[in-house]
C-alpha positions as CSV (number, residue, x, y, z in Angstrom):
1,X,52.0,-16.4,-90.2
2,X,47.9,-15.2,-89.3
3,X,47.7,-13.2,-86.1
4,X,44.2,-12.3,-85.6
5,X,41.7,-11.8,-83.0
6,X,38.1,-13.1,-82.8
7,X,34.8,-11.9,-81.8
8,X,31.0,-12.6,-81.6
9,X,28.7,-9.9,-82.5
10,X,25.4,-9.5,-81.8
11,X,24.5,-6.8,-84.1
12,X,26.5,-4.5,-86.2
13,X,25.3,-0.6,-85.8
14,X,27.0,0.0,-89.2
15,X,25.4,0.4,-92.5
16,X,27.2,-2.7,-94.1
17,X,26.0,-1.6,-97.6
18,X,28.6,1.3,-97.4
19,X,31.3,-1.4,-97.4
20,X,32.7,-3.5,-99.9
21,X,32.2,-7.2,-99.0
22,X,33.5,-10.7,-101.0
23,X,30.8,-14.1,-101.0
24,X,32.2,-16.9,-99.7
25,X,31.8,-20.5,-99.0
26,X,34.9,-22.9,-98.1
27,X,34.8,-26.5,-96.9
28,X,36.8,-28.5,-94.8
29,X,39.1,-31.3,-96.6
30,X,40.6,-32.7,-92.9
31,X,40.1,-30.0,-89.6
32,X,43.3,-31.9,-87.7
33,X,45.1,-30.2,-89.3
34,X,43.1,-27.4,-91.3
35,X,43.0,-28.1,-95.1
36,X,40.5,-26.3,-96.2
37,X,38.8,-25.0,-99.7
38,X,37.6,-21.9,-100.4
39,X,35.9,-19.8,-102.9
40,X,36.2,-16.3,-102.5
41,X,33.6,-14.4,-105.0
42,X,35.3,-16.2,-108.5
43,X,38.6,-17.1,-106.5
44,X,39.6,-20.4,-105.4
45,X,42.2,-21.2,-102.9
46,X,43.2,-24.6,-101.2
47,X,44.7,-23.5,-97.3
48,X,46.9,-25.3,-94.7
49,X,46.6,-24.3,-91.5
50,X,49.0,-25.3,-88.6
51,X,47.5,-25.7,-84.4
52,X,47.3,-22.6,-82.3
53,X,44.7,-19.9,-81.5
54,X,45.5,-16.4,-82.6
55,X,48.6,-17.5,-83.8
56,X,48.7,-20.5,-86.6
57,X,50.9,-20.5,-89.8
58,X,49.0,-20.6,-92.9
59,X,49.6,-21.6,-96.4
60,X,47.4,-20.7,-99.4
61,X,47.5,-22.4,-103.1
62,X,45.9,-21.0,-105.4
63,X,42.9,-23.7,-107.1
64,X,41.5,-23.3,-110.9
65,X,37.5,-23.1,-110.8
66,X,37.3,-26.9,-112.0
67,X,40.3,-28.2,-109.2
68,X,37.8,-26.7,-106.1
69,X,34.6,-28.3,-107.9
70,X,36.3,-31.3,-107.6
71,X,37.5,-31.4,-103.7
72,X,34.2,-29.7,-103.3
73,X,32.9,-33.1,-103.6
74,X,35.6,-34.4,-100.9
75,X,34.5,-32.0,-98.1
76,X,34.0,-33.1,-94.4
77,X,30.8,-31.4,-93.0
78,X,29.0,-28.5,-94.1
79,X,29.6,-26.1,-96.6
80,X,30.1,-23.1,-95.1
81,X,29.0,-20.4,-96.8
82,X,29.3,-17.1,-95.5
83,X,29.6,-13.0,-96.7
84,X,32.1,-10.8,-95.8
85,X,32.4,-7.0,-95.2
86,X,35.8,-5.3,-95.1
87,X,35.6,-2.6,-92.4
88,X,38.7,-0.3,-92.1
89,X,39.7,0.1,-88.5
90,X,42.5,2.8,-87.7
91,X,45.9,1.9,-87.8
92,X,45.5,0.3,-91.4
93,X,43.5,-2.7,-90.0
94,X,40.8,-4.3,-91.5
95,X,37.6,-5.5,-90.0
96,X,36.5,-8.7,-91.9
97,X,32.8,-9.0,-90.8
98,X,31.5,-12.8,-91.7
99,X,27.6,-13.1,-91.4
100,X,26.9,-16.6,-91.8
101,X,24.2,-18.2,-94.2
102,X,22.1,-21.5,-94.4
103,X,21.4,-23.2,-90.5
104,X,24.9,-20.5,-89.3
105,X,22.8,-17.7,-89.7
106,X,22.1,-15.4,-88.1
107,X,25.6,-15.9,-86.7
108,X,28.4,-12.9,-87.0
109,X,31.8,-13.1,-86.4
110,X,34.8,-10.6,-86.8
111,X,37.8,-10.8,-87.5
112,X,41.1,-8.6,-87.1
113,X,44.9,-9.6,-88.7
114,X,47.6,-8.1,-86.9
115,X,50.9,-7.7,-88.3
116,X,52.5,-8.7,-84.9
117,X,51.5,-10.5,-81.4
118,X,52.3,-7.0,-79.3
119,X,49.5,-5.4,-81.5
120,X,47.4,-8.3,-81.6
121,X,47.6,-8.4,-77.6
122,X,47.1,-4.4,-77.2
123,X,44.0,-4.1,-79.5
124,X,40.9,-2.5,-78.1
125,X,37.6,-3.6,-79.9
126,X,35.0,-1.0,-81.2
127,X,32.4,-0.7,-78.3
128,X,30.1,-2.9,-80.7
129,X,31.9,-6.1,-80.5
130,X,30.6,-9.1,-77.9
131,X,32.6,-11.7,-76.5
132,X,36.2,-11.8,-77.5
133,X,36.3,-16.4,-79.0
134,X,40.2,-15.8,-80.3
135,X,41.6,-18.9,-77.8
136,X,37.8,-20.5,-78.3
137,X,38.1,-23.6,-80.7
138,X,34.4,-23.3,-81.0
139,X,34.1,-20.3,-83.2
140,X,37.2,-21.3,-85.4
141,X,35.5,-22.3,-88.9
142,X,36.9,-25.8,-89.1
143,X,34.9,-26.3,-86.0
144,X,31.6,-24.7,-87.2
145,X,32.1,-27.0,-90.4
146,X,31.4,-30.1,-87.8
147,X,28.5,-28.6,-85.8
């Protein structure tokens, strides 16, 4: 199960360089429902994801190098590709900061896992975070893939 809220930013007052981050790029195999690839610096991982907004079930498989070059070639839509910055919030959470590259950029989004819907719903946002897009389909990656 993924709990996890959404939001725009429109510029991040942190110095990201003190922060360990991950290059990504994933691509969309079908977006109804999600099954997408991903490649997270030299991991691979092929993902199911169910309907729903800040709540979806989510299953990841792990993929061999040569298995995601293949469905790489399968894709639906851009390639996302994407770097991201793991921020530690209080509370043991994790800010997972995605600035976009390619025709996304310059376009941030952050993301926060919760380990349950009454922490998920009681979350207050650093002052530097925008518009809250968690019950947007717009901002949900599969979506972005198809822009």
């Amino acid at each position: 199960m993924e709990i996890e809220r959404k939001y725009l930013i429109e510029s991040c007052p942190l110095p990201l360089e003190d922060f360990p981050y991950h290059e990504m790029e994933q691509g969309y195999l079908n977006t109804s429902p999600v099954v997408r690839i991903r490649r997270s610096d030299e991991d691979y991982t092929l993902t199911y994801k169910s309907k729903g907004l800040m709540v979806r079930e989510e299953y990841n498989l792990p993929l061999t190098k040569e298995a995601y070059e293949h469905l790489l070639t399968k894709i639906d839509g851009r390639l996302i590709q994407k770097r991201r910055y793991l921020i530690p919030l209080e509370g043991g959470l994790t800010i997972e900061l995605d600035c976009f590259k390619g025709d996304l950029a310059p376009l941030m989004l952050a993301e926060v896992e919760f380990p349950s819907v009454e922490m998920a719903d009681s979350f207050t946002p650093p002052s530097w975070f925008s518009e809250d897009v968690t019950f947007s389909v717009l901002y949900h990656n599969s979506t972005l893939s198809k822009l």
